[in-house]
C-alpha positions in Angstrom: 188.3 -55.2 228.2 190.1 -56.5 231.5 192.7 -59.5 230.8 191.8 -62.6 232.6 194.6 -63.4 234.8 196.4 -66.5 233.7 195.1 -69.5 236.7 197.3 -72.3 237.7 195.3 -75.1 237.6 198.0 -77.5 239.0 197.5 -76.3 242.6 194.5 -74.7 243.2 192.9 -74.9 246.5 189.6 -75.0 248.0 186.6 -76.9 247.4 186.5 -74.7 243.7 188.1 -71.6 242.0 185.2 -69.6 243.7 186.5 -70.8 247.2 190.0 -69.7 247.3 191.3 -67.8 250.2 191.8 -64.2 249.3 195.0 -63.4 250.0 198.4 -61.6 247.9 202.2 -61.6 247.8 204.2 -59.1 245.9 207.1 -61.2 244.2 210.2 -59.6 242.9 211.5 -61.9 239.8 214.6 -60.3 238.0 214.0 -56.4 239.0 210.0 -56.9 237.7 207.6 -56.9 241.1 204.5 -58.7 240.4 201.7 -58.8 242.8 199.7 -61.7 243.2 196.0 -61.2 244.7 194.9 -65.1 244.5 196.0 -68.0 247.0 199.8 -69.3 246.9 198.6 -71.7 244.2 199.6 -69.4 241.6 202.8 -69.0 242.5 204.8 -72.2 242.6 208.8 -71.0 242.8 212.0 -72.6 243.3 215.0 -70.3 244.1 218.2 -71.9 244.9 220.4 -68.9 243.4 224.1 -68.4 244.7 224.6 -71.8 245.8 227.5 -74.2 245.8 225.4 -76.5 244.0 227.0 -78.9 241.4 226.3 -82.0 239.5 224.0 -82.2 236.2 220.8 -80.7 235.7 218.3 -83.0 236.8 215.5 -84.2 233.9 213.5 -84.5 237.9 213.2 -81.1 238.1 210.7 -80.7 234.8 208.4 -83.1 236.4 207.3 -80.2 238.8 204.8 -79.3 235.8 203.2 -76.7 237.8 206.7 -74.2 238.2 206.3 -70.9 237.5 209.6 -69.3 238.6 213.0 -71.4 238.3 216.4 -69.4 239.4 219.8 -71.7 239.5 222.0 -69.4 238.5 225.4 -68.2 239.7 226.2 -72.6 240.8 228.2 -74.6 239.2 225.5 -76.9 237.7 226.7 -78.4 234.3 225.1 -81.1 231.6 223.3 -80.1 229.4 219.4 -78.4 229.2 217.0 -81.5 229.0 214.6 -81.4 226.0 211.8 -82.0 228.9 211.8 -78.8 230.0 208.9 -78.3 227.6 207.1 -80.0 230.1 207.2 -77.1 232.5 204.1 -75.4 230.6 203.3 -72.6 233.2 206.6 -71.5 233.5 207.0 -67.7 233.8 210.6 -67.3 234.6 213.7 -69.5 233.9 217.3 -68.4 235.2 220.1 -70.5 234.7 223.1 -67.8 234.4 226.4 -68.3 235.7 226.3 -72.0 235.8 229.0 -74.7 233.5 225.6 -75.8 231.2 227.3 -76.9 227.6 225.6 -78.2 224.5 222.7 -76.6 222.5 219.7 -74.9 224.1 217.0 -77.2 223.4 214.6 -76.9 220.6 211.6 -77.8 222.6 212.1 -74.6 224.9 210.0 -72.9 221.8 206.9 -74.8 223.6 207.1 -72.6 226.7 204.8 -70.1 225.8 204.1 -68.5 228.6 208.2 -67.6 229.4 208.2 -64.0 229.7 211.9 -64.1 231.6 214.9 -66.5 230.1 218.6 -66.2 231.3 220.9 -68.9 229.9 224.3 -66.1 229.9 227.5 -67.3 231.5 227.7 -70.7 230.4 229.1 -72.8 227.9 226.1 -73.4 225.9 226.6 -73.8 221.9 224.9 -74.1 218.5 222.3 -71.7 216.8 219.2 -70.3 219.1 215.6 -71.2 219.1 214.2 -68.1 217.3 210.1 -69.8 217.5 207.8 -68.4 219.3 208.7 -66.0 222.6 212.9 -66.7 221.7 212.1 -63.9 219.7 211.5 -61.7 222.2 214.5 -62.0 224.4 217.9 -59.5 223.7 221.5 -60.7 223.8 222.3 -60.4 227.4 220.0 -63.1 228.0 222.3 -65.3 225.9 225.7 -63.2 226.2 228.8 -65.2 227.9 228.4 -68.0 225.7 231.4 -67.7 222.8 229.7 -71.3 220.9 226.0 -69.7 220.9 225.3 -68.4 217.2 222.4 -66.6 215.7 219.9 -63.4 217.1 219.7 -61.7 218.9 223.6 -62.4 218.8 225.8 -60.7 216.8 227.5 -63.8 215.7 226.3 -65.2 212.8 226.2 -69.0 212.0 228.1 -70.5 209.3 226.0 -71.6 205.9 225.8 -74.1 203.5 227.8 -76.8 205.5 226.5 -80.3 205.1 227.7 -81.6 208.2 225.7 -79.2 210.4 228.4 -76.4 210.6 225.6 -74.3 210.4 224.7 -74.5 213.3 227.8 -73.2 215.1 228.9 -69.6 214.7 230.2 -68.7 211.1 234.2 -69.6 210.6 234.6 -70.8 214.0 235.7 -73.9 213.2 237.7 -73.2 209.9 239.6 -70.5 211.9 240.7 -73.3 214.7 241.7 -75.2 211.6 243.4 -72.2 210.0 245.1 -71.2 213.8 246.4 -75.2 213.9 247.5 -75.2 209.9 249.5 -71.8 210.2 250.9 -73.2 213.6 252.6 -76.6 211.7 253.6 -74.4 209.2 254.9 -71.7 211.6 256.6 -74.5 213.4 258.5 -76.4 210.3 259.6 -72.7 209.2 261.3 -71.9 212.4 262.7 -75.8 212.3 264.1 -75.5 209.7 266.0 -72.5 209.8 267.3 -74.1 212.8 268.3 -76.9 211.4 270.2 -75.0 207.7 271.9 -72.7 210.3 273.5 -76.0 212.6 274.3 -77.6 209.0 275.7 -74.2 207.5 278.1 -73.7 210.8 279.1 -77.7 211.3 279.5 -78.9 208.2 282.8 -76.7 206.9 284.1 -77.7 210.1 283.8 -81.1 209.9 284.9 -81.0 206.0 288.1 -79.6 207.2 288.9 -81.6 210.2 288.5 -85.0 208.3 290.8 -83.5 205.4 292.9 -80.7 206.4 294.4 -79.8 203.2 290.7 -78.7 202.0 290.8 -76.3 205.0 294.1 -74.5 203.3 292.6 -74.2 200.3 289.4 -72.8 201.3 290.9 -70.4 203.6 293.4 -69.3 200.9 290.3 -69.0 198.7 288.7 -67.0 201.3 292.0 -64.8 201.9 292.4 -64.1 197.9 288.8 -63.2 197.2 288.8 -60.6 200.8 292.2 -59.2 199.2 290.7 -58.6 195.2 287.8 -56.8 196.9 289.7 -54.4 199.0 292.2 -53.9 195.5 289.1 -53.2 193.6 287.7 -51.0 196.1 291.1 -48.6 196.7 291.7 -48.8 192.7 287.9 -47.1 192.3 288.8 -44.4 195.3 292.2 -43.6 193.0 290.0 -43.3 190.0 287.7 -41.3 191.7 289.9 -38.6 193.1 291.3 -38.6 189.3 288.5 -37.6 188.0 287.9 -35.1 190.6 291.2 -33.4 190.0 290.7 -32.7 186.6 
C-alpha cells in the first residue's frame, strides 16, 4: 500500500485540493533531499542560519502554525525555548544549534509529532530531556554541547532521589561544585595557616628576646650546650665503634 503524503492544510491553494498547480521543488534540509511534487503550500520554511541575529527567541515565531522547516542556528539567539512551540504542529525540521538558548527544553516539544529532524547542540540548555514520543528517536549529537543537559540519549545520567528536583540535572553535578567550593575553603585555611604558624614561629623568639635580653643568653646558651652534647655523644659512639672493630 502507497503512504498518503502528509497535506498542509494551512496553505493550500486553489479553489480545492484537486486544483492545485502541479508543480515540485527538491529541498535539501540537513544533508536529507526531499522532493516535493505538490504546490509551495507544503513547504512553508524559514532559514535564517549563520546570521548575526541576537535577542530572545520570540514566543511570535510559533504563531506561524503552518512551519514546516525552522533553522536558526549558528546566531547568537538566547532565552529560553517557549513552551508554545507545541503549537507548530506540522513542523518537520527544527535547528536551533550554535545559539546561547539556556534553561530546559520544553516538555511540550513531545507534542510535535511529525519532527523527524531536531538540533538543540551548542547551547546552554539544561535539565533532563523529553524522552515522549519522537525524543526518542533522536541520538546525542542532536543534544551534544550542552554540559547541564542530562538523561538519553546522553551519557550523563541525572541525579535520583532528590526532593528538591536535583533530578533533573545531571547526577553529582551540583554536590561536586559543592565539594570543589568545600575542599577550596579548606584548601585555603590549610595553606593560611601554615603561613601564619611559620610568621609566629620566626617572630616571636625574636621579639621574646628583644624585650628581655637576658632570655636571649640563656636560650642561646641552651641552644649551644644541647648542639655540643650531641656532637660529644656522636664522636664518643665513633670511638666505641672503632673499639669494637679492633678487637
Amino acid at each position: 500500500m502507497a503512504q498518503q503524503q502528509k497535506v498542509n492544510h494551512y496553505l493550500l491553494y486553489g479553489v480545492d485540493e484537486s486544483h492545485n498547480y502541479q508543480e515540485n521543488i527538491h529541498v535539501t534540509i540537513n544533508g536529507l533531499g526531499l522532493t516535493y511534487t505538490r504546490t509551495l503550500s507544503l513547504l512553508t520554511s524559514i532559514d535564517l542560519s549563520g546570521n548575526n541575529l541576537s535577542g530572545e527567541l520570540s514566543e511570535q515565531i510559533t504563531r506561524l502554525v503552518g512551519l514546516e522547516v525552522l533553522n536558526l542556528s549558528r546566531n547568537h539567539i538566547s532565552g529560553q525555548i517557549p513552551d508554545s512551540i507545541s503549537e507548530l504542529h506540522e513542523l518537520l525540521s527544527l535547528d536551533l544549534s550554535g545559539n546561547r538558548l539556556s534553561g530546559p527544553i520544553p516538555q511540550s516539544i513531545t507534542s510535535l509529532t511529525f519532527l523527524g529532524n531536531l538540533n538543540v547542540s551548542n547551547n546552554n540548555l539544561s535539565g533532563k530531556i523529553p524522552s515522549a514520543n519522537q525524543m526518542s528517536t533522536f541520538n546525542a549529537s542532536s543534544f551534544a554541547g550542552n554540559p547541564g543537559l542530562c538523561g538519553d540519549p546522553l551519557a550523563v545520567k541525572c541525579g535520583k532521589g532528590s526532593n528538591n528536583g536535583d533530578d533533573n540535572y545531571p547526577d553529582g553535578g551540583r554536590k561536586a561544585d559543592e565539594d570543589d567550593n568545600s575542599n577550596g575553603f579548606v584548601d585555603n585555611w590549610f595553606y593560611m595557616s601554615i603561613g601564619v604558624g611559620f610568621a609566629v614561629g620566626l617572630l616571636l623568639p625574636y621579639l621574646v628576646f628583644a624585650m628581655k635580653r637576658s632570655w636571649g643568653g640563656v636560650y642561646f646558651a641552651f641552644v649551644d650546650g644541647t648542639a655540643y652534647r650531641l656532637s660529644s655523644e656522636k664522636m664518643q659512639a665513633a670511638m666505641r665503634r672503632r673499639t669494637r672493630e679492633k678487637h
